[in-house]
C-alpha positions as CSV (number, residue, x, y, z in Angstrom):
1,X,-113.5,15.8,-117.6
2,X,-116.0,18.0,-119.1
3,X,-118.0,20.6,-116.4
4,X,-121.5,21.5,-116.4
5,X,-122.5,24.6,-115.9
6,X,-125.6,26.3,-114.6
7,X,-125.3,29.8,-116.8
8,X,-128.6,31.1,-115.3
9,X,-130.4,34.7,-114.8
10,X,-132.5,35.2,-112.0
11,X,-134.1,38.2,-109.9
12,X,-132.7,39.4,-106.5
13,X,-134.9,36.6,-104.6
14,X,-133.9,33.6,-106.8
15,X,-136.9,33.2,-109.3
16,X,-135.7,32.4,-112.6
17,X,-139.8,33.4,-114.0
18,X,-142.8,33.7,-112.5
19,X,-145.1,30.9,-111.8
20,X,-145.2,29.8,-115.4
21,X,-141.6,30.5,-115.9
22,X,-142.0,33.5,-118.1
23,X,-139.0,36.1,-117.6
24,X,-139.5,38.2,-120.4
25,X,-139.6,41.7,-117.6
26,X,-135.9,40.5,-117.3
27,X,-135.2,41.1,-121.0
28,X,-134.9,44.6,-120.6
29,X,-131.6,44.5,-118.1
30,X,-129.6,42.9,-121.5
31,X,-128.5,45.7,-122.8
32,X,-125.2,48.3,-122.7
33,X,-122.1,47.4,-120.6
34,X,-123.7,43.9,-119.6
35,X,-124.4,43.0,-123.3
36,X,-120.9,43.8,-124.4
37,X,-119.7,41.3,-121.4
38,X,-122.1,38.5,-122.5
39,X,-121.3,38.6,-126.1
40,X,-117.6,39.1,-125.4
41,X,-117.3,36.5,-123.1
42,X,-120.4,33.9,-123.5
43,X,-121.4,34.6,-127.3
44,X,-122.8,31.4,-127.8
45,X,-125.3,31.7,-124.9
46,X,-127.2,34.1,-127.2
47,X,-129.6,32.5,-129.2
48,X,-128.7,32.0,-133.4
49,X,-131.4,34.0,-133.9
50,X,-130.9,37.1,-131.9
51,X,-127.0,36.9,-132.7
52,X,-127.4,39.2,-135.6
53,X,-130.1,41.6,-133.9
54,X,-127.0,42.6,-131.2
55,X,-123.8,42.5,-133.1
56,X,-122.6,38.9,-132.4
57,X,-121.1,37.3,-136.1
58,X,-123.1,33.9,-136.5
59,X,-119.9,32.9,-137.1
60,X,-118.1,33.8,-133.9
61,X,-116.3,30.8,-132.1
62,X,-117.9,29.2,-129.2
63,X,-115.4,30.3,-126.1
64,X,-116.7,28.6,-123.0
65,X,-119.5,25.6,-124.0
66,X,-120.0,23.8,-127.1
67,X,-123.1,22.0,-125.6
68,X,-126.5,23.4,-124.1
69,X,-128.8,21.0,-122.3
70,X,-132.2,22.1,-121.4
71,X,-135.7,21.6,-120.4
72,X,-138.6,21.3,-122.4
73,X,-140.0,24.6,-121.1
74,X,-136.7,26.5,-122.1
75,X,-136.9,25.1,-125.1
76,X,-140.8,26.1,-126.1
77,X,-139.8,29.5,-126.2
78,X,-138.3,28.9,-129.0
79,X,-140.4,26.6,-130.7
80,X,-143.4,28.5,-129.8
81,X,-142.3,30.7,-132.2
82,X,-140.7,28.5,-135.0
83,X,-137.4,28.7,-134.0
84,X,-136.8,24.9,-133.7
85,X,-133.0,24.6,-133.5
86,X,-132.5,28.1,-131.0
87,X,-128.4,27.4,-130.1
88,X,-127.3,25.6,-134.1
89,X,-124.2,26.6,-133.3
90,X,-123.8,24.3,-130.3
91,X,-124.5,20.5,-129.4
92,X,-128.3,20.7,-128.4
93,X,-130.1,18.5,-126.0
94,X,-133.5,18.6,-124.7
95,X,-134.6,16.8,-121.6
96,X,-138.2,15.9,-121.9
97,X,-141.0,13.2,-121.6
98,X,-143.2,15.0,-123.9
99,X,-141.8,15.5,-127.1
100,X,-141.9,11.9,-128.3
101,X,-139.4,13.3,-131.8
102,X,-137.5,15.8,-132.0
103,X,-138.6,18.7,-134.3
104,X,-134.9,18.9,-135.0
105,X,-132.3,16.8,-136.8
106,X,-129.8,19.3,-134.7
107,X,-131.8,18.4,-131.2
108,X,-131.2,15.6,-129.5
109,X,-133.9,14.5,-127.0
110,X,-133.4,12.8,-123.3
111,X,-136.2,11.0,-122.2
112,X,-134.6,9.0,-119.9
113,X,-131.7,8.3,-117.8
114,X,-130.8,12.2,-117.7
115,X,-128.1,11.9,-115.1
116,X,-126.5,9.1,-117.1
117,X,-126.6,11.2,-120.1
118,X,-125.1,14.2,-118.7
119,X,-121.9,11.8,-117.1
120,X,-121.6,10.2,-120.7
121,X,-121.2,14.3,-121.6
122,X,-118.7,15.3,-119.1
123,X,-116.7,12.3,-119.8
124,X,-116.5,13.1,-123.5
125,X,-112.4,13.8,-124.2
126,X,-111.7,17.6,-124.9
127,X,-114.1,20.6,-126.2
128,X,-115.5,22.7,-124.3
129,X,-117.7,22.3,-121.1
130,X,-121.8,21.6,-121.7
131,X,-124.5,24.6,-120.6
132,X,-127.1,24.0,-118.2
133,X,-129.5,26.4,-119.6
134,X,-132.5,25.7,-117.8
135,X,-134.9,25.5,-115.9
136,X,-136.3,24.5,-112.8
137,X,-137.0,21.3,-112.7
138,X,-133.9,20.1,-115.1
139,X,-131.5,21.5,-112.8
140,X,-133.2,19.9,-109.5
141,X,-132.5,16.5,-111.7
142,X,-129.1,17.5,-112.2
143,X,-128.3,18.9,-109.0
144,X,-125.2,17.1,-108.0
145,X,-123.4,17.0,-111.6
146,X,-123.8,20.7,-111.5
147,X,-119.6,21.4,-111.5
148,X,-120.2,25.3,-111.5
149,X,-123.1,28.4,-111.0
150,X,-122.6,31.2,-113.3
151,X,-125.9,33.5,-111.3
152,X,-126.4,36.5,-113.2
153,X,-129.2,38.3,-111.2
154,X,-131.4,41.1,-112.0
155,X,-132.7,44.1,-110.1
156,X,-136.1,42.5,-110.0
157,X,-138.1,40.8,-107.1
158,X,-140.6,38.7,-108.1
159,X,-141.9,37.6,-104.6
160,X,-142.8,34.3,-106.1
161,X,-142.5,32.4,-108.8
162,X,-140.4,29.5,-110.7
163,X,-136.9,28.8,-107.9
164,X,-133.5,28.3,-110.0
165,X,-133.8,24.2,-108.6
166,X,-136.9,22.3,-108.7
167,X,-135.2,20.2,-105.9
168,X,-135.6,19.2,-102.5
169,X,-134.3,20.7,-99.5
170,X,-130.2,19.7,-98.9
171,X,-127.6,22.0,-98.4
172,X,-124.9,22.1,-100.9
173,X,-121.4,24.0,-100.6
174,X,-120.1,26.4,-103.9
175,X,-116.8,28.6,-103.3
176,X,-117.4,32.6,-104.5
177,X,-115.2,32.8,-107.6
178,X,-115.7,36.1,-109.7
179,X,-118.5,39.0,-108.5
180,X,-118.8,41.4,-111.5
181,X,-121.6,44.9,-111.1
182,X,-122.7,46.5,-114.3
183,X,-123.8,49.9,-114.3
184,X,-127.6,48.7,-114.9
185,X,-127.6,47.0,-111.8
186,X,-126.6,43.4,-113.3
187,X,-125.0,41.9,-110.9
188,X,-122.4,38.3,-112.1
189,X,-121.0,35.9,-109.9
190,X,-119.6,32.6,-110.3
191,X,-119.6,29.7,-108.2
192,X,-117.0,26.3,-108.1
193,X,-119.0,23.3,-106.4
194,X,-117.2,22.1,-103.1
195,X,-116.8,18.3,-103.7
């Protein structure tokens, strides 16, 4: 069985954006010792694009996910901008109602059903696990398939804004795995879900 993962950045109070989900003042913190951790040990979380632009081979293998899913809103920053296929070197889905065909013979859209299609996913024999890459309201859906958090959290408050689950109000138990500080004040932790 396959795990999902929520690989998501956030500020010190748990926005993942602001009110429009913009996150851009976060950009900044992606640099130096915390940049040499993601591309060693998450390369293909950096966009095909942007692989190039800080010394990650487009060619590197994929180490920890070979699948991204995503929302629509997650995915517009890409294709605002042209970039229509952002993770090529991964499986791509996009969960969305609004896109009615995908601008992508690499992007698959969900619809419908999302749960089911993530269980389909993590039922899939070998590979690696799939990427939950965002945002808000995606990872409210997917709430309970959510196997694992990967929080890496910025020295930012944003006082309000756009919360890491568009989800209703119900506790839910993760054990603290790994808690990793870089010098820029990045701070990484990962989370196992108690089941």
């Amino acid at each position: 069985m396959r795990k999902l993962t929520y690989f998501v950045a956030c500020t010190i109070d748990g926005f993942i954006g602001d009110p429009e989900g913009d996150a851009t003042s976060t950009y900044a913190y992606v640099t130096g010792e915390f940049l040499d951790h993601l591309k060693a040990e998450y390369p293909e979380t950096i966009a095909a694009p942007a692989r190039p632009h800080v010394g990650v081979d487009p060619d590197a293998p994929n180490r920890r996910f070979d699948t991204v899913v995503q929302g629509l809103g997650s995915y517009r920053v890409g294709l605002d901008v042209g970039v229509t296929s952002p993770y090529a070197h991964l499986r791509e889905y996009v969960a969305t109602r609004s896109l009615t065909e995908s601008p992508d013979p690499h992007v698959e859209l969900i619809a419908d059903d999302l749960v089911g299609r993530i269980r389909e996913l993590k039922a899939e024999e070998g590979g690696l696990d799939i990427w939950l890459c965002g945002g808000s309201t995606v990872a409210g859906e997917l709430i309970e398939e959510i196997d694992e958090l990967i929080v890496k959290t910025y020295p930012q408050v944003y006082g309000s804004g756009m919360p890491m689950f568009g989800a209703g109000f119900a506790p839910r138990d993760f054990d603290l795995g790994a808690v990793r500080a870089f010098d820029n004040g990045v701070l990484v932790r990962t989370y196992t879900r108690k089941r």
